[in-house]
C-alpha positions as CSV (number, residue, x, y, z in Angstrom):
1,X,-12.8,-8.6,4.5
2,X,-15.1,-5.8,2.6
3,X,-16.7,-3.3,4.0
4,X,-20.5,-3.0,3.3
5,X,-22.0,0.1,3.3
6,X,-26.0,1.0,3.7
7,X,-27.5,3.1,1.0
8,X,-30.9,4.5,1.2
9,X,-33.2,3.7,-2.2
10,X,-36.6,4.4,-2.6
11,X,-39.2,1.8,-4.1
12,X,-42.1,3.3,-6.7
13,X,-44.3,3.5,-3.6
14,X,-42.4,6.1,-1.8
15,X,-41.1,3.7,1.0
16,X,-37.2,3.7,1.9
17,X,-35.2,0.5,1.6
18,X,-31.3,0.0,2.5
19,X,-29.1,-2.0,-0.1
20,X,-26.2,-3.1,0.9
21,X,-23.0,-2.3,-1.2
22,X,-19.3,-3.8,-0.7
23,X,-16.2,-1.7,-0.5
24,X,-13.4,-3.6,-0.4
25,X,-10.3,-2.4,2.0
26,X,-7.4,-0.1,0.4
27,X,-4.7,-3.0,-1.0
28,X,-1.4,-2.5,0.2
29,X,1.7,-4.2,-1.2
30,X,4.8,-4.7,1.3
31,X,7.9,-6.0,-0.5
32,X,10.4,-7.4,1.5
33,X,13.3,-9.9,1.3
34,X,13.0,-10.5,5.2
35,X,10.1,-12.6,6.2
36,X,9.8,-11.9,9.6
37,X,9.7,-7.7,8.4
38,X,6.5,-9.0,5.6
39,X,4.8,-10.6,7.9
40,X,5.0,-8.1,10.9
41,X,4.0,-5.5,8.6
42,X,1.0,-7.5,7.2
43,X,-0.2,-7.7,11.2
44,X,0.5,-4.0,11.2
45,X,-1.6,-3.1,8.4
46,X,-4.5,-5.9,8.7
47,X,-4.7,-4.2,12.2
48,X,-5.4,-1.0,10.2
49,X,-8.1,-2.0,8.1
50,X,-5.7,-2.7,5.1
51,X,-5.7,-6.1,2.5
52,X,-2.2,-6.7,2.4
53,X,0.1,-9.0,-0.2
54,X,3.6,-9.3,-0.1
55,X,6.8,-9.8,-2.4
56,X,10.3,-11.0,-1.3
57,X,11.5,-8.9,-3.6
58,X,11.3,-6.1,-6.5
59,X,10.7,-8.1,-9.3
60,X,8.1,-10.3,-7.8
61,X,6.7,-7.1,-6.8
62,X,6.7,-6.3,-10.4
63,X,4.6,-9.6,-10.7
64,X,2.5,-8.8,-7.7
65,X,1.3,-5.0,-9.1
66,X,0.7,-6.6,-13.1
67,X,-2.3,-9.1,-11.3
68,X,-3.7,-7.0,-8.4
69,X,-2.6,-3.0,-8.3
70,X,-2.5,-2.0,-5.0
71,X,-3.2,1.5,-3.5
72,X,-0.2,1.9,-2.4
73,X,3.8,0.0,-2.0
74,X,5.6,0.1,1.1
75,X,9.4,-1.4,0.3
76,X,12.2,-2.0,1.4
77,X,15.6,-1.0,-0.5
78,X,18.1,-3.2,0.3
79,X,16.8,-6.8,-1.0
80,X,18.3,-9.7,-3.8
81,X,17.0,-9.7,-7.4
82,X,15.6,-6.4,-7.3
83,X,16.4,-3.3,-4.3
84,X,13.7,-1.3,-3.6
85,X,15.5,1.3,-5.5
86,X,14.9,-0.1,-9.2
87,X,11.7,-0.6,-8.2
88,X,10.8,2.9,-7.9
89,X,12.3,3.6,-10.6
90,X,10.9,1.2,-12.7
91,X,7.5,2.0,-11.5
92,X,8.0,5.6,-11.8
93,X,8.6,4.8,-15.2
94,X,5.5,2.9,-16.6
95,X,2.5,5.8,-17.3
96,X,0.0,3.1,-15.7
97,X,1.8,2.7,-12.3
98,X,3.4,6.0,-12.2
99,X,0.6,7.6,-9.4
100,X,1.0,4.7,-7.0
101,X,2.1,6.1,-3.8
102,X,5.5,4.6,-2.2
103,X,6.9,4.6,1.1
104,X,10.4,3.7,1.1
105,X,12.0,2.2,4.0
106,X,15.8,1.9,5.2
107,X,18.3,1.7,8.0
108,X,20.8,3.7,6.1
109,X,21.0,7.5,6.9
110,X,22.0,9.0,3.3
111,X,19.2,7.7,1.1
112,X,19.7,6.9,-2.0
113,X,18.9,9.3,-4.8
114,X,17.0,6.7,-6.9
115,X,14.5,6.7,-3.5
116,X,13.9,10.4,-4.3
117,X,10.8,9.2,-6.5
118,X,9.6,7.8,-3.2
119,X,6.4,9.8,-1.8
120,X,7.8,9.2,1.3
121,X,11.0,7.7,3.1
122,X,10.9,6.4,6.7
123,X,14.5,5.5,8.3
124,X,14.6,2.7,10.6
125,X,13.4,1.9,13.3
126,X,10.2,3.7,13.1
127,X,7.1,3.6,15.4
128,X,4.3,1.7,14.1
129,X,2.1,4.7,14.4
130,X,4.6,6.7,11.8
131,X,4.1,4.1,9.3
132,X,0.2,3.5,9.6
133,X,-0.4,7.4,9.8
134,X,1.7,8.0,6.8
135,X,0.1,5.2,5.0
136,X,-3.6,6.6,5.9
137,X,-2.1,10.5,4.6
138,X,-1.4,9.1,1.4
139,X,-4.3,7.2,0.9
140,X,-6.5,10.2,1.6
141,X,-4.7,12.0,-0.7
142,X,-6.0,9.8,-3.3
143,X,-9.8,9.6,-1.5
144,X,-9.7,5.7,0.0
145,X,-9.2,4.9,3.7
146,X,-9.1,2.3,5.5
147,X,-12.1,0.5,8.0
């Protein structure tokens, strides 16, 4: 749901009026092959203030990201098709997705060193206050927050 902000504006005779303008929420994509794990973090990050879309997997993220960019990809790494892994990469790679923030999430303990291109790695289990606060960091970083 967008946000509306109030701006002040003054008419020619002096007198203050307030338009309304929309901000939409910061977009977050979540790309996992677990259903259950997509749609918990969707609650998680609708909670937050966050629009949230999802992907099963890499390349459908891939998909996703070419008709909506988001602010920022939280993804898994192990997953069919495409890990979360080539899709880092693969992002890292192309000049107009390069800047998007990832977090990378995984239940192994040696990350992989494709996941190094990750802006941030979370192990699980995490607490859902680690993941929304590192979300919020990185979104800051880049001037957007959520509601």
């Amino acid at each position: 749901m967008p946000l509306l902000t109030l701006l002040p504006s003054w008419d020619d005779s002096g007198g203050v009026a307030l338009t309304a303008k929309s901000q939409a929420p910061p977009k977050i994509l979540v790309v996992d092959d677990d259903p259950s794990i997509r749609f918990l973090l969707r609650l998680i990050f609708e909670a937050a203030g966050y629009a949230v879309s999802e992907a099963p997997h890499g390349r459908a993220a891939l998909i996703r990201i070419k008709i909506q960019l988001p602010d920022v990809v939280v993804t898994d790494l192990k997953m069919p098709v495409m890990d979360g892994g080539a899709l880092i990469e693969r992002l890292r790679s192309e000049p107009h997705w390069a800047d998007i923030p990832i977090v990378a999430v995984t239940g192994e303990r040696a990350p992989l060193e494709r996941v190094a291109k990750a802006n941030v790695i979370l192990a699980k289990p995490f607490l859902q206050s680690t993941l929304v606060e590192t979300v919020n960091g990185l979104l800051e970083e880049r001037g957007l927050k959520a509601s």
